[in-house]
C-alpha positions as CSV (number, residue, x, y, z in Angstrom):
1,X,-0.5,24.2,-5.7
2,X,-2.6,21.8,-7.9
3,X,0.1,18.8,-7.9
4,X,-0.6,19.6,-4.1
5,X,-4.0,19.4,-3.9
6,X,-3.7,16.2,-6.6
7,X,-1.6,14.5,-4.0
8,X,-3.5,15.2,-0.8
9,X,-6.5,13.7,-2.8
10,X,-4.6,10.4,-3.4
11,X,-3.3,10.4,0.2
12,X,-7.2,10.5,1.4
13,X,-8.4,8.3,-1.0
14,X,-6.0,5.6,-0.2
15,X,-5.9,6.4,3.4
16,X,-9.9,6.1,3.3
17,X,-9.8,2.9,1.0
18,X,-7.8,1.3,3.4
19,X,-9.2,1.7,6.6
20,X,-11.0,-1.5,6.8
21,X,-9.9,-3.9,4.9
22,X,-7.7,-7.4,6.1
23,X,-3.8,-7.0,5.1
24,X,-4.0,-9.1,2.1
25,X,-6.7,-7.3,0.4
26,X,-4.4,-3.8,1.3
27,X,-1.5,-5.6,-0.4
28,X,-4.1,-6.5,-3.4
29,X,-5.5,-3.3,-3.9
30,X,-2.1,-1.6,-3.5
31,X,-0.6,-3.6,-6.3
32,X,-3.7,-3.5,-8.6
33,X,-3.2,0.2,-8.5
34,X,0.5,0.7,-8.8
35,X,2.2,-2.6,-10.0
36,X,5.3,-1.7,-9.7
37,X,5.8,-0.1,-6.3
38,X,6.9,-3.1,-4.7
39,X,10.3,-2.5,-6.9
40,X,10.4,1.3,-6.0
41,X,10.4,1.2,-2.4
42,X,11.7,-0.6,0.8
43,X,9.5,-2.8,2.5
44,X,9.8,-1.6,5.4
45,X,8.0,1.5,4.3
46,X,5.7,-0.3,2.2
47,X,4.8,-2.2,4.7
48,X,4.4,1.2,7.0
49,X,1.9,2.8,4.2
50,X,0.1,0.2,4.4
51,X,-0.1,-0.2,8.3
52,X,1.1,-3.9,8.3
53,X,4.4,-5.2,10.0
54,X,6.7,-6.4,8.2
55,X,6.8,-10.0,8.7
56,X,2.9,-9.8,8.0
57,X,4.0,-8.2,4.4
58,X,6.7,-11.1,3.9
59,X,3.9,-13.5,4.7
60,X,1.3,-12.1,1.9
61,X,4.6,-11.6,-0.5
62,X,5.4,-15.3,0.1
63,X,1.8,-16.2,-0.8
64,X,1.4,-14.7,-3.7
65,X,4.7,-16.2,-5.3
């Protein structure tokens, strides 16, 4: 029940964080926070937590290299 309750606090917190902020700074933030996601999951559904499309995510990915 705690790890639950943990986890439903993250969820808000990011959901919350994110709201209204421009693409890039979602990419940012989510990267500053966990470096290493972008190696963990597809695009495609990083790009769907962060409520981008995907060829907006290739774009900021492209920038940053």
């Amino acid at each position: 029940r705690l790890f639950t309750e943990i986890e439903c606090a993250a969820i808000d917190y990011y959901t919350k964080s994110y709201m209204n902020i421009s693409a890039r700074e979602k990419y940012k933030k989510l990267i500053e926070d966990i470096p290493d996601i972008a190696s963990r999951v597809k695009l495609g559904q990083l790009a769907s937590f962060l409520g981008i499309s995907q060829e907006t995510l290739s774009r900021i990915r492209a920038e940053r290299s």
